[in-house]
N, C-alpha and C positions, 0 to 999 in steps of 0.2 A: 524581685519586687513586682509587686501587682500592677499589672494595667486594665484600662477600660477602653476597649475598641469596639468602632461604630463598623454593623454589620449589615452593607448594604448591598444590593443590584449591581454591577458593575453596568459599562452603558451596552445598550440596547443590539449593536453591533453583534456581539456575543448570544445572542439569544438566551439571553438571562439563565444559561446554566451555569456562570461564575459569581462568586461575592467576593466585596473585599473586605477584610480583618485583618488587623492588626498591619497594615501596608503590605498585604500581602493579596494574591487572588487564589481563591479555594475554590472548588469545584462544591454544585449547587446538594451534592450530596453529603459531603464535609462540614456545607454550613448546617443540614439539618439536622446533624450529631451536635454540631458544636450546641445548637437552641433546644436540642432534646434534654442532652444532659445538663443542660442551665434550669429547665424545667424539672427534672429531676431531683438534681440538688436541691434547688427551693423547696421541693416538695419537703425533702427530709427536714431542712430545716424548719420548716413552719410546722412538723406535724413530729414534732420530737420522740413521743411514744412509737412513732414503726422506725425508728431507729435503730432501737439494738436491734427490733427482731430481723430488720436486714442486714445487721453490722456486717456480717460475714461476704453478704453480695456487693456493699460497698467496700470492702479492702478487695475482694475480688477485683472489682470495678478499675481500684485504683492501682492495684497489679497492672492488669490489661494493660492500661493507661501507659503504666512505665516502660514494661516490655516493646512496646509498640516504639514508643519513644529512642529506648535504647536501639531500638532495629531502626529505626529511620537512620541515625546516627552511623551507618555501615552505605547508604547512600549513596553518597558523593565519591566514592572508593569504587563502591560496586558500578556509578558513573565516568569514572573515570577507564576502568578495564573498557564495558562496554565501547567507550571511544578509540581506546588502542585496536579492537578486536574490530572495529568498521575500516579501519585505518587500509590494511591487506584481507579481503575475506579469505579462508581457506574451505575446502569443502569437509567435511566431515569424515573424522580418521586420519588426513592427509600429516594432521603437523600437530602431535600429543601436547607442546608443550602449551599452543594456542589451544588446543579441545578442551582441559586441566583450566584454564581459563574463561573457557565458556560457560565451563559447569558452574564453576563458582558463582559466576555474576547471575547463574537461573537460579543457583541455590538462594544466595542472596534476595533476589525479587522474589522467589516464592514463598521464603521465608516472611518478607515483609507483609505480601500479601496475605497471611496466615494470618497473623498475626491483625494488619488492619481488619481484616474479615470476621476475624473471631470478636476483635472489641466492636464491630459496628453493632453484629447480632446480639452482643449482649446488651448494648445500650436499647436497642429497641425494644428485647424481650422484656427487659427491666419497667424501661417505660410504658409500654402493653400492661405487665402486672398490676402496675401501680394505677395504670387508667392516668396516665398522664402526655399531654400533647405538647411539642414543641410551641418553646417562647415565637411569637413573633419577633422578625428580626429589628435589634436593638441594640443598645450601648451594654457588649457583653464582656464580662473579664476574661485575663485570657488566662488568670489561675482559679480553679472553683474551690470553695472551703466549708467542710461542716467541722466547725469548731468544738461539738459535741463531742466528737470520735477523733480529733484534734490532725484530721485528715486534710490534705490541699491534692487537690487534682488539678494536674499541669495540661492545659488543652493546647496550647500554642504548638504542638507541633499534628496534632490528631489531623492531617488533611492528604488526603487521597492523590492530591495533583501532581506531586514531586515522584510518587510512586509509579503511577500511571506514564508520565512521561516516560519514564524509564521502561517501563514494560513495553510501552511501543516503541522504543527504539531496538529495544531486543528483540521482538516479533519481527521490524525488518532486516535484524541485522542475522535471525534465522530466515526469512525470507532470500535473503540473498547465496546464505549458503546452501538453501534449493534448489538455486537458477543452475546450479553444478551436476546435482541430481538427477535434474528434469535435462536439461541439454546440455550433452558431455562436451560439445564445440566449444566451452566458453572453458579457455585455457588460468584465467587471472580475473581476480575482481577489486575494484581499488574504488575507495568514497574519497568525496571531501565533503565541507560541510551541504552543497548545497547538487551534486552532481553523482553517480553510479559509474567508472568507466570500467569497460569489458572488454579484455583481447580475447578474439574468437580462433581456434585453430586453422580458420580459411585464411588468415589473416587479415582480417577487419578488427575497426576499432568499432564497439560501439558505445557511443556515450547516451547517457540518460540525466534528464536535468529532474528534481523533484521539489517541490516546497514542505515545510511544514506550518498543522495549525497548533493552536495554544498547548494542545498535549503533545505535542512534538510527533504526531501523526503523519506519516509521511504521503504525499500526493506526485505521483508522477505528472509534469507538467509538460516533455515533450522527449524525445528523443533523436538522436544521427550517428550516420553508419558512416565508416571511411574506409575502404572505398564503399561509396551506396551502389545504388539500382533504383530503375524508375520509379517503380512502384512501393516504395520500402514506408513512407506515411502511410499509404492504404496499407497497407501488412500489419501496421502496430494501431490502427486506430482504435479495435476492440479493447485488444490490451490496454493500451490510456484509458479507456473508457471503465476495465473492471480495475484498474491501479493497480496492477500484476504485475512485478516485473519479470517473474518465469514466464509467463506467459506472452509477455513481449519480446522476448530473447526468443522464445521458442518459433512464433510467430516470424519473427525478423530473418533468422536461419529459417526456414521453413520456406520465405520469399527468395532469399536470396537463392537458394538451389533450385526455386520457378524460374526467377530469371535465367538462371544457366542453361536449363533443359531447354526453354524456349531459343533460346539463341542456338542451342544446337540444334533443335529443329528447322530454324530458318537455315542454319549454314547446310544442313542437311538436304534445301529442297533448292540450291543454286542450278543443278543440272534443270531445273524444270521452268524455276521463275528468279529474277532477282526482288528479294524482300526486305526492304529495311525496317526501322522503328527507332523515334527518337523516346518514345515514354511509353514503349514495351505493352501497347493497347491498341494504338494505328499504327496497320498495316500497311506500306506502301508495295504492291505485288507489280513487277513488271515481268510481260511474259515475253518470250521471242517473236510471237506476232503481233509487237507492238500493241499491245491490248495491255494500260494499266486498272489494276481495280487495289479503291482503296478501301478497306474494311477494317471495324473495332473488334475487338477479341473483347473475352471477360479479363478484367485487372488479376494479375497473378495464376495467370495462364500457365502451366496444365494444372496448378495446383486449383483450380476452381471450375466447375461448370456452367454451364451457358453458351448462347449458338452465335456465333461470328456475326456481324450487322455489315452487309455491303452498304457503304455510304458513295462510293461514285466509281461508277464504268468509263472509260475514256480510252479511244481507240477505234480504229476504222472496223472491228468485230462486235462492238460495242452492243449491238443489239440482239446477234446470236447467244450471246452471252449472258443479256440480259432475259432472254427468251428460256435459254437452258438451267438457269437458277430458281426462276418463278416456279415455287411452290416448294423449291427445296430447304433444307433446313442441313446447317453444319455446326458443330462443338467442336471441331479438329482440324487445326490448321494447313495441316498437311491432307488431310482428306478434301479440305476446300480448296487449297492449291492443284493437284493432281486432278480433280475435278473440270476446273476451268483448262486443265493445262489439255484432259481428253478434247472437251470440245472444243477449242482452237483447231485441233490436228486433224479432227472429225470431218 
């Protein structure tokens, strides 16, 4: 049965790339298939004579139409694997029976894709020929009919947004089985609807939390390590910032072995000074002649460059020391500790 649905803006929030039809919200490139071919059709019918001689492009048309239709109809299926297959990610090769799984659900979306793609460019070729412009949006049926050729073209399902969703959840749900690729550390990977979690072979957990928008678009929104390290926000901030999650995995192991080298650095230079750190940046150095100097290092120390900042000398040598630094310059912890530690002895 025919309906007539009103083809409007959705609100302003959305940045007017959605409409809604038939209670439904289409993306703003769906709507202007759907008022193309509203345009079209009237054409035909008002102008009866270039009828036959496009009959053949209108059963064309209305092929397309169905095909597309019937592949939509495969969907909700090919949505459904996609969620089993987020459920445990494996990496690629590791588990045939989940890979035989993965293929399908790309065959499926690329299929449909095909298929949408094929019928957008012929509506518009079509309409180009014909020197015709989309209707302004209005009260459009959601079945088109040239009764001449005793044809109905079924539009209610012609919209882009069901598919798309689905494509990007498959885009991360191969994203994820990258992160295995690019960093071999990450032994397991498990989602739920709204989280990433990662056991890493050092034995850390990492979790990743992400939101999505109206296409189901995924946005990392923060991440935690268990056990962390100081500096483990500063390590993934790029990463948040490009929505990479291999690159935040890579990033996060990448920190964590900075923090390790540095701590073995400091355990390394007790013969000379005692050095602690509570957020693996200030330096607290205390040397045997009671001479403490407290200095910043660069965040994610040795893995980064940059030259040490003495922030305070305290100590009855306090001044030889500040005398022996003036004009020096250090990037290496251990070169600045041995340093101060000659001139004490000097």
């Amino acid at each position: 049965m025919k309906r007539v649905c009103s083809l409007f803006f959705v609100d302003s929030s959305k940045d007017k790339l959605y409409y809604e039809y038939c209670g439904k919200v289409v993306r703003a490139h769906s709507a202007y298939l759907y008022r193309l071919l509203v345009a079209v059709i009237a054409y035909f019918n008002e102008s009866t004579n270039e009828v036959d001689r496009f009959a053949d492009r209108i059963v064309s048309l209305n092929k397309l139409v169905e095909d597309y239709n019937d592949q939509i109809t495969l969907l909700p299926k090919c949505s459904e694997s996609i969620s089993v297959l987020m459920e445990d990610v494996y990496p690629a090769g590791a588990n045939p029976e989940y890979e035989s799984q993965y293929d399908s659900a790309s065959v499926c979306l690329n299929e449909s894709r095909h298929k949408f793609n094929e019928l957008s460019q012929f509506i518009q070729a079509l309409a180009s020929e014909l020197g015709v412009e989309a209707s302004e949006p209005s009260d459009l049926p959601d079945i088109l009919s040239i009764p001449s050729l005793n044809i109905e073209i079924d539009i209610r399902n012609v919209d882009e947004l069901p598919l798309l969703r689905e494509e990007n959840r498959m885009k991360f749900l191969t994203s994820l089985r990258n992160v295995y690729r690019r960093s071999p550390s990450v032994s397991s990977i498990h989602t739920d609807p709204s989280h990433i979690h990662m056991h890493l072979k050092e034995g850390n957990d990492l979790d990743v939390s992400f939101s999505l928008n109206d296409e189901s678009a995924h946005s990392i929104q923060s991440a935690t390590l268990d056990p962390s390290y100081p500096c483990f926000q500063k390590a993934i901030e790029y990463a948040i910032s490009r929505n990479d999650v291999a690159l935040l995995v890579y990033q996060a192991i990448s920190g964590l072995y900075a923090s390790q080298r540095l701590h073995a650095e400091i355990e390394s230079l007790q013969e000379k000074a005692i050095v602690t750190s509570e957020d693996d940046q200030t330096m607290e150095i205390v040397f045997p002649e009671e001479v403490e100097v407290t200095c910043l290092i660069p965040a994610l120390y040795p893995n980064t460059f940059g030259l040490i900042e003495v922030k305070k000398i305290e100590g009855a040598k306090r001044e030889v020391v500040e005398k022996a630094l003036k004009g020096r310059a250090f990037g290496n912890l251990s070169e600045f500790v041995q340093f101060v530690e000659e001139t004490l002895r000097s």
